[in-house]
C-alpha positions as CSV (number, residue, x, y, z in Angstrom):
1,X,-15.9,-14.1,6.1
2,X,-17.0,-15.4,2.7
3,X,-20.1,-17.0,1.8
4,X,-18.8,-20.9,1.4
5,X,-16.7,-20.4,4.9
6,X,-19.8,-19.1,6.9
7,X,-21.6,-22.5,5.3
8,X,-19.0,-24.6,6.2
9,X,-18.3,-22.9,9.9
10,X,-21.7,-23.2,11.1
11,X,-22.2,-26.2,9.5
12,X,-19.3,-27.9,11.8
13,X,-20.9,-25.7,14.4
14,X,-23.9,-27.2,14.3
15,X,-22.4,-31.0,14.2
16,X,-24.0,-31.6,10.5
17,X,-21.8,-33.5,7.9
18,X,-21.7,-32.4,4.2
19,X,-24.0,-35.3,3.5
20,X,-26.4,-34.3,6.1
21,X,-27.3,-30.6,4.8
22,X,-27.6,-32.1,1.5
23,X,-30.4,-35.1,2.2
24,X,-31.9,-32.6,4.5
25,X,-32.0,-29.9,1.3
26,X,-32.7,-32.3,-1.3
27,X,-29.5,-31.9,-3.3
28,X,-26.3,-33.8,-3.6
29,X,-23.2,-34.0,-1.0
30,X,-21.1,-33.2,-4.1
31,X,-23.1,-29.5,-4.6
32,X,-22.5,-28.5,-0.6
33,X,-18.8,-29.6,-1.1
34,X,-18.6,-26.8,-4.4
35,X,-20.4,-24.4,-1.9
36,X,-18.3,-24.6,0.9
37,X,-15.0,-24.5,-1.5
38,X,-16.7,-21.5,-3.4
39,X,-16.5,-22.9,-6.6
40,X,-20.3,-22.6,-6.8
41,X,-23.3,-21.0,-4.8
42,X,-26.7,-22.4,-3.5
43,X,-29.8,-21.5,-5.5
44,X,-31.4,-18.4,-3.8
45,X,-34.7,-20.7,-3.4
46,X,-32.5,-22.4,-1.0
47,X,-30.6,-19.6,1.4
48,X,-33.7,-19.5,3.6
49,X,-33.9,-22.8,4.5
50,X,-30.1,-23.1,4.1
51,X,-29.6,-20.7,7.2
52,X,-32.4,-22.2,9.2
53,X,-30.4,-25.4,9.4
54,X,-27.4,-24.3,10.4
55,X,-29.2,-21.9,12.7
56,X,-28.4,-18.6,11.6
57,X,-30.1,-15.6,9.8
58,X,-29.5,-14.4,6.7
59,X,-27.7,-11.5,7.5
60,X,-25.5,-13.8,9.5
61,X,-24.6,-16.0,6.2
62,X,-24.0,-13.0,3.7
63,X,-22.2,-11.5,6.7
64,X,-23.9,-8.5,6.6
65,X,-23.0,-7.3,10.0
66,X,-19.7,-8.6,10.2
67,X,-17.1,-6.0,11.2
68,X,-13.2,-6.3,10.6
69,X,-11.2,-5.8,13.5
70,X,-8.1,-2.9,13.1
71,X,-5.6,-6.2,12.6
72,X,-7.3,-7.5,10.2
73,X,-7.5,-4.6,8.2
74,X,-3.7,-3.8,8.4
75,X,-3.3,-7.4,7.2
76,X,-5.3,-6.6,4.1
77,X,-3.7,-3.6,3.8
78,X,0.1,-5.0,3.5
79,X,-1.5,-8.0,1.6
80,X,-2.5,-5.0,-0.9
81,X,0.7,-3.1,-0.8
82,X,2.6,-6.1,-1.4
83,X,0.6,-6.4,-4.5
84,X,1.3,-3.1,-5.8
85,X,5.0,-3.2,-5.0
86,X,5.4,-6.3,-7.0
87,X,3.0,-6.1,-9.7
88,X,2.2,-2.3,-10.1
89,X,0.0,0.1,-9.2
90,X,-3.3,-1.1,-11.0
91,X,-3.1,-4.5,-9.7
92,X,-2.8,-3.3,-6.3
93,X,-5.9,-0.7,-6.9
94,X,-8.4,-3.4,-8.3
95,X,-6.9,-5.9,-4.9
96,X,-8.2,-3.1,-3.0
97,X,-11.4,-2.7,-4.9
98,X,-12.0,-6.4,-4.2
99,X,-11.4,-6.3,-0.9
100,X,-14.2,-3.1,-0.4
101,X,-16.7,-4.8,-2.2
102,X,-16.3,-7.7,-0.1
103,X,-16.8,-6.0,2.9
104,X,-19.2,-2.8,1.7
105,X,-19.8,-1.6,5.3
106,X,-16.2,-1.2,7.0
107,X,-15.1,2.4,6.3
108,X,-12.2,2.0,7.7
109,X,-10.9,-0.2,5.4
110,X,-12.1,2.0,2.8
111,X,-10.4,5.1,4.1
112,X,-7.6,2.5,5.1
113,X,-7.0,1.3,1.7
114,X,-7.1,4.9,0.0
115,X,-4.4,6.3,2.2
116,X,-2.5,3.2,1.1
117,X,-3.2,4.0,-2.2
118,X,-2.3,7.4,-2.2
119,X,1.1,6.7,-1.0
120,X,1.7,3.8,-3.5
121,X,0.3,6.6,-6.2
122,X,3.0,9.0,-6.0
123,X,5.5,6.5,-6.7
124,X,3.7,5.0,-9.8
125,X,4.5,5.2,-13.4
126,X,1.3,6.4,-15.2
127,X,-0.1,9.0,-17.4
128,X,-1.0,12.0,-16.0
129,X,-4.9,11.0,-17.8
130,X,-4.2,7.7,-15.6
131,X,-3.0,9.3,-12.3
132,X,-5.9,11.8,-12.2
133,X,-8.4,9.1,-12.7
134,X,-7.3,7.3,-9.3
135,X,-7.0,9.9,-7.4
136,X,-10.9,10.5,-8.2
137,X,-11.5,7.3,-7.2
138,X,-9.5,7.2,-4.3
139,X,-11.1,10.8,-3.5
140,X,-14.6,9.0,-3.8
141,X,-13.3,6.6,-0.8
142,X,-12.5,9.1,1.2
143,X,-15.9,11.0,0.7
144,X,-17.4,7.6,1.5
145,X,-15.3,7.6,4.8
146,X,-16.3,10.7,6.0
147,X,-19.4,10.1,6.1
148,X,-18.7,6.8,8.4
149,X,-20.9,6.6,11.5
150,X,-17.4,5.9,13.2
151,X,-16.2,9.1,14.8
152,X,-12.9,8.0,14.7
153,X,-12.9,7.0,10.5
154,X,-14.9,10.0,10.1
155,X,-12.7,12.5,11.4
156,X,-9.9,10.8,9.9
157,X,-10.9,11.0,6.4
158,X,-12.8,14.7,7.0
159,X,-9.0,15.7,7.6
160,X,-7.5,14.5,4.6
161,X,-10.8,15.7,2.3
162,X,-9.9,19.5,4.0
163,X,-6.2,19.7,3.2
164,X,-7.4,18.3,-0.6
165,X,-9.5,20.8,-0.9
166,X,-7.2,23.3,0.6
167,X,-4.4,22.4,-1.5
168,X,-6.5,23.2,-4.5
169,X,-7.9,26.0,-3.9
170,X,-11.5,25.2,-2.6
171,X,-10.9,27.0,0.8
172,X,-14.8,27.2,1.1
173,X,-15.1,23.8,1.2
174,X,-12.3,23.0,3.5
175,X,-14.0,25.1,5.8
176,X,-17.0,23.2,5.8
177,X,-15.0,19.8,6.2
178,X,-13.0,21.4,9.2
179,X,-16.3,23.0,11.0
180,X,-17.2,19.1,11.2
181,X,-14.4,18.4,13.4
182,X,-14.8,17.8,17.2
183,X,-12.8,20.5,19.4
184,X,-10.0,19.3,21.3
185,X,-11.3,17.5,24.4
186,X,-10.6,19.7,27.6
187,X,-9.7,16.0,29.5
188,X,-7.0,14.3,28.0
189,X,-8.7,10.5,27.6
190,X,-4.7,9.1,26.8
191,X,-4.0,10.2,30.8
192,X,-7.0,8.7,32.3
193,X,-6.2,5.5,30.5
194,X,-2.7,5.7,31.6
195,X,-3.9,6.1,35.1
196,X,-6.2,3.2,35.3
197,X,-3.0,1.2,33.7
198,X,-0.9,2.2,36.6
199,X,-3.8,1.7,39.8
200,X,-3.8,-2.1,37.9
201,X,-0.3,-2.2,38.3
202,X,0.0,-3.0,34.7
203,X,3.4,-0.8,34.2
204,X,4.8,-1.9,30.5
205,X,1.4,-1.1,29.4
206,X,1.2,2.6,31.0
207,X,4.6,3.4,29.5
208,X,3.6,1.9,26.2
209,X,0.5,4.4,26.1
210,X,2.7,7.0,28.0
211,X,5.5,7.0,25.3
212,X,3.0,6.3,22.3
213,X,1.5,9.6,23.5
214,X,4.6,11.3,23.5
215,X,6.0,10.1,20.1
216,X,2.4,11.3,18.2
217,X,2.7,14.6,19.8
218,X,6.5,15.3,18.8
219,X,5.2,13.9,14.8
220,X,2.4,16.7,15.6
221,X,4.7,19.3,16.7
222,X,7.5,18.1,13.7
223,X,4.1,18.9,11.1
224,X,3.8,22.2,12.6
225,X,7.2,23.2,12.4
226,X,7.4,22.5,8.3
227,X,4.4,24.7,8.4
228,X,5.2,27.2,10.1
229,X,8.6,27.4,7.8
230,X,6.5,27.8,4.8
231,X,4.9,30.5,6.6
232,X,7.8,32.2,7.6
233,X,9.1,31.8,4.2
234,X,5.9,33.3,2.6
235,X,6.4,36.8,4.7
236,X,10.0,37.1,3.6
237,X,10.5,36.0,7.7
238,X,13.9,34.4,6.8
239,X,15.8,34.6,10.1
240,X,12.6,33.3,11.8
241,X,12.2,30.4,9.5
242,X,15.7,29.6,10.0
243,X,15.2,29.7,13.9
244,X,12.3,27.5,13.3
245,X,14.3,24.9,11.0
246,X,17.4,24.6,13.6
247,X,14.9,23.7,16.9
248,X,13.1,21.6,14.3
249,X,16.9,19.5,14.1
250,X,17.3,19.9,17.3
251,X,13.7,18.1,18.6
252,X,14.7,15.5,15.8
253,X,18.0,15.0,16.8
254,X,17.3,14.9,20.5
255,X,14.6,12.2,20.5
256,X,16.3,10.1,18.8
257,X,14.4,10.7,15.5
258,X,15.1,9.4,11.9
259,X,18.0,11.5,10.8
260,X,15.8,11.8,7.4
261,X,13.5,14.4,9.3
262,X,16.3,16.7,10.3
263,X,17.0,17.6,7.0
264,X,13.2,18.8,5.8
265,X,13.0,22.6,7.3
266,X,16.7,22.7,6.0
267,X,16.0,22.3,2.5
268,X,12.5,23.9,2.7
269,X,14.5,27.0,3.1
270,X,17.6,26.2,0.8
271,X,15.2,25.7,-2.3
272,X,13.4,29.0,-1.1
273,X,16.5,31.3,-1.5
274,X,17.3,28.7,-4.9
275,X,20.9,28.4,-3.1
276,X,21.8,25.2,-5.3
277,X,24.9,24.1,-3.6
278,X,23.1,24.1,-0.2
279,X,19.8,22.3,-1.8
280,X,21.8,19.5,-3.5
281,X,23.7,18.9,0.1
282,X,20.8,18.5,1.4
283,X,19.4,16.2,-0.6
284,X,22.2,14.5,-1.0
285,X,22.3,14.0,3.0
286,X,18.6,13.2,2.8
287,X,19.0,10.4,0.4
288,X,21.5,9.0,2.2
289,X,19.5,9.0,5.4
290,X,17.1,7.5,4.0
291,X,19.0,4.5,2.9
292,X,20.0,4.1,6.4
293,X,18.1,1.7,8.7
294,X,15.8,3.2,11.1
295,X,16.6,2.8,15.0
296,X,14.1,2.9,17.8
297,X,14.5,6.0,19.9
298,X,15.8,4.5,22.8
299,X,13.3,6.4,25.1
300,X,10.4,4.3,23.3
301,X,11.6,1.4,24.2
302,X,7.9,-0.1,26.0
303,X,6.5,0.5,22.8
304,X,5.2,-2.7,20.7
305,X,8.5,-3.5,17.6
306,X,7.8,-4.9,14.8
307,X,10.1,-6.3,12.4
308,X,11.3,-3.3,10.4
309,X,10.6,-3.0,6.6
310,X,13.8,-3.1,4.4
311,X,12.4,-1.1,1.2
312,X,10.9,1.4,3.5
313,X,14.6,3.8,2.5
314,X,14.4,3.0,-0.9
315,X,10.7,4.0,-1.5
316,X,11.0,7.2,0.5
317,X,14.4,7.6,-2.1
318,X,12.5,6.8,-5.1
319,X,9.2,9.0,-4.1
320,X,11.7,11.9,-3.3
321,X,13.3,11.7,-6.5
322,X,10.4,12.1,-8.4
323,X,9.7,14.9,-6.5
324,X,12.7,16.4,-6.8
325,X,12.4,15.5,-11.0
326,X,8.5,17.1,-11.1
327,X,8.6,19.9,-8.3
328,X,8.0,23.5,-9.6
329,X,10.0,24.5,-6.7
330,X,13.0,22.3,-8.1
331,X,13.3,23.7,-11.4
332,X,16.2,25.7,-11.0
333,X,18.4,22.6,-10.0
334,X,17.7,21.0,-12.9
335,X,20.2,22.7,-15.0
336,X,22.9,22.3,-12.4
337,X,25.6,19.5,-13.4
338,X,25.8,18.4,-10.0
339,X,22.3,17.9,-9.2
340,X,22.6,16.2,-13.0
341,X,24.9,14.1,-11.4
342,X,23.2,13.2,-8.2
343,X,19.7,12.6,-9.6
344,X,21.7,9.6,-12.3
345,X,23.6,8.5,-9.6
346,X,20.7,7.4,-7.3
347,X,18.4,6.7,-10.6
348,X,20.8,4.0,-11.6
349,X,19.9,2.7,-8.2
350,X,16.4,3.2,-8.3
351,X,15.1,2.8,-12.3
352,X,11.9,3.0,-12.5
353,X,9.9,0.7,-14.1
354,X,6.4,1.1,-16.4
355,X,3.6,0.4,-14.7
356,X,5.0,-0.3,-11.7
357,X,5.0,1.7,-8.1
């Protein structure tokens, strides 16, 4: 909460009129009217008596120990994102700045806001002199983060920091990050939960957690398998990657998973052997699943819906395709007249514009 809504909440809490704190402060009704509106501030001579009146501490008016609750932050968050899908990449960064220095303490709206970032990032048009310049900044966040004294921020951000360092290089250092980390707990705190739900009789909230649990581990297990391809892939295992991909389709396929995910071990391994006609199917197939509305598995059906967001496709499409245009892995497509063809077929769909994510 800003500074003129804290004055004029406790003000109303206290049953004082504007013209009240103003006689009793020596200053005019008009002046406490510009505080509470924010278009000015009260001289620092008067905060101290200022926050005696309306019965509060300092800390309490510069809302120093206010915290932001998780749906708060996710409101901020998609405030933000809208920002940067309309209006670019920049605009969205310095919302998100703003928002940080408004509330300096809450890490997990800094680490929130950076892995928002990051994702509106790869889909931005910039310079590669501009593009490395955020991504120290939004590193910087994520340092910030992992030093949060919440457990669950900190490990958070600790994870993201690890695979940055492993994925250039600084194994060392990723080492260090990942020593930080907790061990799995040998008691499985999502069960005991689930237990307590069900001696309260509360059912729809059991399965919620129940199913919640099970959809995180099957993403967990999905991560593993993409992994484990590249692995595979890496010791010339070829049959066992290709075991790996078709149980990864299979898990996919069998809970009722975006068809989009099917299709990642697939190509992992068709851009490994450079088979072009096989790699552009995929794609192909993989753009096209994209662009195709997500449905809820219908096993998670206790879990909490929320209206679905209609340019979630075509950013996954557009973020692929620059992939697909910047990828080492993808150079030798680029001289194929069919991929040619595919990549301006979908860029007439998806142009991309300067500036903007």
């Amino acid at each position: 909460m800003k500074l003129n809504e804290q004055i004029r909440e406790h003000r109303k809490k206290v049953g004082l009129t504007q013209e009240q704190v103003a006689n009793s402060l020596g200053v005019s009704a008009p002046a406490v009217n510009k505080w509470e509106s924010g278009s000015t501030y009260p001289d620092i001579t008067l905060l101290a008596p200022l926050a005696r009146l309306l019965e509060i501490d300092l800390n309490t008016l510069f809302t120093f120990h206010e915290s932001l609750s998780k749906k708060e932050i996710g409101r901020f968050c998609n405030e933000v994102g809208e920002v940067a899908n309309t209006m670019g990449f920049q605009a969205g960064f310095s919302a998100a700045t703003a928002k940080i220095q408004e509330y300096p303490t809450c890490d997990l709206l800094r680490y929130s806001m950076a892995l928002l970032l990051e994702g509106t990032l790869a889909r931005a048009s910039l310079s590669s002199e501009e593009r490395a310049e955020y991504e120290r900044r939004l590193m910087v966040w994520y340092e910030q983060a992992a030093n949060s004294k919440d457990e669950e921020t900190k490990e958070a951000a600790i994870s993201i920091l690890a695979n940055k360092y492993l994925a250039c290089g600084k194994t060392e250092k990723a080492q260090e990050l990942i020593a930080l980390l907790p061990d799995k707990r040998t008691v499985d705190k999502q069960m005991l939960k689930i237990n307590v739900l069900m001696k309260q009789e509360r059912y729809e909230e059991a399965a919620a957690l129940a199913e919640m649990k099970i959809f995180s581990d099957i993403a967990t297990i999905q991560s593993y398998f993409i992994t484990l391809v590249d692995i595979d892939l890496l010791l010339d295992e070829t049959d066992s990657a290709a075991c790996v991909s078709e149980i990864s389709q299979k898990m996919a396929s069998l809970f009722g998973f975006w068809e989009y995910n099917g299709y990642v071990c697939p190509l992992q391994i068709a851009l490994a052997s450079k088979d072009a006609a096989k790699s552009i199917e995929l794609i192909k197939k993989m753009l096209n699943a994209a662009l195709t509305p997500i449905k809820s598995p219908a096993m998670f059906q206790h879990l909490p819906t929320k209206s679905a967001d209609d340019t979630l496709g075509s950013r996954v499409a557009a973020l692929m395709l620059r992939q697909l245009e910047t990828d080492n892995e993808c150079e030798f497509l680029r001289s194929d007249p069919d991929f040619q063809a595919l990549m301006d077929e979908y860029r007439k769909r998806f142009p991309q514009k300067e500036g903007v994510s």
